[in-house]
C-alpha positions as CSV (number, residue, x, y, z in Angstrom):
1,X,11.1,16.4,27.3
2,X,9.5,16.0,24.1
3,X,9.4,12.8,21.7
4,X,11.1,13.9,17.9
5,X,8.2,12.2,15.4
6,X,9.9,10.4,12.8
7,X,8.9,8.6,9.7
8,X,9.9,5.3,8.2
9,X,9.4,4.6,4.6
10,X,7.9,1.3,3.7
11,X,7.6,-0.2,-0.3
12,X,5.4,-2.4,-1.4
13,X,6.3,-6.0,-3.4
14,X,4.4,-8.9,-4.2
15,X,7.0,-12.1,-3.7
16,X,6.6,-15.1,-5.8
17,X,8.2,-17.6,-2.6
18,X,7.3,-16.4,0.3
19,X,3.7,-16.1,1.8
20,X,2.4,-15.7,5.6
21,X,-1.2,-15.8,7.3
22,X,-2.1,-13.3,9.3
23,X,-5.9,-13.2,10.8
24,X,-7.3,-15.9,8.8
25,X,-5.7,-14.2,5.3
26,X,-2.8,-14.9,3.3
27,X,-0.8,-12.2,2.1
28,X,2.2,-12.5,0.1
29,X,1.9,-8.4,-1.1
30,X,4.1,-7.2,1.6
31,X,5.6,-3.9,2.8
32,X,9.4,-3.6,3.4
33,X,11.8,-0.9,4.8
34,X,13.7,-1.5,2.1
35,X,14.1,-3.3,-1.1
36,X,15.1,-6.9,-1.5
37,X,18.0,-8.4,-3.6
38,X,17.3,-7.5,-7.5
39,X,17.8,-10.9,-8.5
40,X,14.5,-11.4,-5.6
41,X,11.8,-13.0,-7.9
42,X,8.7,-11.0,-7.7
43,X,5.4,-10.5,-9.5
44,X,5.2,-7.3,-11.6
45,X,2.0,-6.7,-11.1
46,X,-1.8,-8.1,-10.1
47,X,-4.7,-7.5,-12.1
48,X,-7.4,-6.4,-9.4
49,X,-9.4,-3.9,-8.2
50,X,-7.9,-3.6,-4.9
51,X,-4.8,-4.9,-3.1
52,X,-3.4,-5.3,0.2
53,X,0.0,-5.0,1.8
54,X,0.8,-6.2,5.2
55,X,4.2,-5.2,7.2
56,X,5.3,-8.6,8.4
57,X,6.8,-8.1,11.4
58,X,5.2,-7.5,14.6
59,X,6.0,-4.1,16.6
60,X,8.3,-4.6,19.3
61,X,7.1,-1.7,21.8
62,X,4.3,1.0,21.5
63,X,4.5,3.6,19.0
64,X,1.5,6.4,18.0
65,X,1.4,6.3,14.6
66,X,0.6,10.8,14.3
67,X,1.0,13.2,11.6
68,X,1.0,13.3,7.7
69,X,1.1,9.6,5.5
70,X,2.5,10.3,2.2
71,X,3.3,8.0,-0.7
72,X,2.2,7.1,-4.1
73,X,1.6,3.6,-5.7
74,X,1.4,3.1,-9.4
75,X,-1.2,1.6,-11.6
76,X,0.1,-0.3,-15.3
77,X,-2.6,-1.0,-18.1
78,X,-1.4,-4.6,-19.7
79,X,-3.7,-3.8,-22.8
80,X,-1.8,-3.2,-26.1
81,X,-4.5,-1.6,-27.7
82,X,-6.9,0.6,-25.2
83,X,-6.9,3.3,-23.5
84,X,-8.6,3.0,-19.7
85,X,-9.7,6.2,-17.5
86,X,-9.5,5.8,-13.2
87,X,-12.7,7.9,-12.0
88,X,-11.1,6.8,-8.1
89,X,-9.6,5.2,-5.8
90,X,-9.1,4.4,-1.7
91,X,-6.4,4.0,0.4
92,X,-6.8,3.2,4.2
93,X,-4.3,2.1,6.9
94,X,-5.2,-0.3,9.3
95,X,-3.7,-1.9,12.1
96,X,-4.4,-5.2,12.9
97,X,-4.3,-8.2,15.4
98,X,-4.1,-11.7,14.5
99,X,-8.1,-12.1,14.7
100,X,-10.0,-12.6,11.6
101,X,-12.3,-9.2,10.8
102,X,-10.7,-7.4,13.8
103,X,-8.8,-4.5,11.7
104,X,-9.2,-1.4,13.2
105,X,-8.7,2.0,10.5
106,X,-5.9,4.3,11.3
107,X,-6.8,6.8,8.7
108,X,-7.9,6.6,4.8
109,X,-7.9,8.7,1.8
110,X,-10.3,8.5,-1.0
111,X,-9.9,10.8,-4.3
112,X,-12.3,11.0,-7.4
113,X,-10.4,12.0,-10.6
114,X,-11.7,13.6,-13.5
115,X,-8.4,15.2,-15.4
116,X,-5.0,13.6,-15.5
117,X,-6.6,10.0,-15.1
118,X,-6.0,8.3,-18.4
119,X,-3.6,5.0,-19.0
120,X,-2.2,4.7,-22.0
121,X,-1.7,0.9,-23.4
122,X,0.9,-0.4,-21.8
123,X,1.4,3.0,-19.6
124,X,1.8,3.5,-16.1
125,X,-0.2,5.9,-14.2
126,X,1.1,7.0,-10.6
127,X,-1.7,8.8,-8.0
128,X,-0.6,10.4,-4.7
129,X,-1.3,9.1,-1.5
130,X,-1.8,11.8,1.4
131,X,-4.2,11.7,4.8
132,X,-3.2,12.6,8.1
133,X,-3.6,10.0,11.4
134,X,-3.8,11.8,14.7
135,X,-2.6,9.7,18.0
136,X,-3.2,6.3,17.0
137,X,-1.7,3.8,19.0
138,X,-0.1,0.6,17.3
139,X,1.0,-2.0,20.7
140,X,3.3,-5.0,20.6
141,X,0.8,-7.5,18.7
142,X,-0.3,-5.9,15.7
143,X,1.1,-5.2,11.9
144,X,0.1,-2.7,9.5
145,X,-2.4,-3.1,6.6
146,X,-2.1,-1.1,3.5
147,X,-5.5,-1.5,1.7
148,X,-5.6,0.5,-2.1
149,X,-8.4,0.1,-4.3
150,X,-9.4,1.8,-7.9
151,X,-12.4,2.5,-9.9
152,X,-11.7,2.1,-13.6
153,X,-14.5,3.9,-16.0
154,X,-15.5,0.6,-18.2
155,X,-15.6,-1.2,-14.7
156,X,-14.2,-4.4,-16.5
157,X,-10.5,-4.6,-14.2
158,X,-9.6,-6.8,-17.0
159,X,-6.2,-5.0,-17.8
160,X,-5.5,-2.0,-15.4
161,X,-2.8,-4.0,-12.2
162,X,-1.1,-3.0,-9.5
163,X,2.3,-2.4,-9.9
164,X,4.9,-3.9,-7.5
165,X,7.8,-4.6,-9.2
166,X,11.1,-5.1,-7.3
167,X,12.9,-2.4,-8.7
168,X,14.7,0.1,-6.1
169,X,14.8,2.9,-9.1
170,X,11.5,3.3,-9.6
171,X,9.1,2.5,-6.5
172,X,5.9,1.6,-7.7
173,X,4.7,1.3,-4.2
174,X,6.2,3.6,-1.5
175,X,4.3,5.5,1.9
176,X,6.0,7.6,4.6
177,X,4.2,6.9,8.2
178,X,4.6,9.1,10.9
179,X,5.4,7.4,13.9
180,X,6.6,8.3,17.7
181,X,7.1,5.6,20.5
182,X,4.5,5.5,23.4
183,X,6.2,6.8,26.3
């Protein structure tokens, strides 16, 4: 008998009232299966180089995660005035136990950009996210980790931000893992 692979889609918000601490870090940037009420105050977006999300809630059996990660997440510029160019920028999956330093890398993605890669003031850029994981097993004790980071040319990260609004009709944040439960 074989297992069907299936996918869940997980977006990424940043709440305002709600935080948790998982190894040693406090993460209120979280990953959801859905969105939240609209009315759900969040924070539009963070001004930093790099960003991570955690899934909150701990797996209840086995699963490989196996196949393609897809997605997208969404940079905003908050300057009125200038233009800013991304040269880069990471995105790696980890899964994680509740012990400080102990994440382990499920797959990444890196991608250097040299055409498309300008944010206009107060634009919004969106960059794709696509690697593959092959067999790796998430058990009952450990979350997710969505890591992103960016390279901006003028290297000041005064005004380029994550975007992770709470907004259902525009995901600024959104990744498809593959996933099949351990047998």
């Amino acid at each position: 008998m074989s297992i069907t692979k299936q996918y869940q889609t997980y977006y990424g918000v940043k709440l305002n009232h709600w935080s948790e601490t998982w190894a040693d870090a406090e993460y209120n940037e979280i990953l959801l299966k859905e969105y939240p009420n609209e009315y759900l105050s969040t924070v539009s977006n963070s001004t930093v180089s790099s960003i991570t999300f955690m899934y909150p809630s701990l797996y209840k059996n086995k699963y490989y995660i196996d196949g393609f990660v897809e997605g997208h997440f969404t940079l905003y510029n908050t300057s009125s005035t200038t233009t800013f160019t991304i040269t880069g920028y990471d995105v790696t999956l980890y899964r994680a136990k509740d012990i400080q330093n102990e994440e382990e890398e499920i797959g990444s993605f890196s991608n250097i950009l040299d055409t498309n890669n300008d944010i206009a003031p107060e634009g919004y850029l969106t960059l794709p996210i696509y690697f593959n994981v092959s067999q790796s097993l998430v058990v009952e004790d450990e979350r997710l980790l969505l890591s992103l980071s960016f390279v901006e040319s003028s290297a000041s990260y005064d005004y380029v931000a994550f975007s992770h609004w709470n907004d259902s009709s525009i995901p600024d944040l959104q990744i498809k893992i593959p996933y099949a439960p351990k047998g």
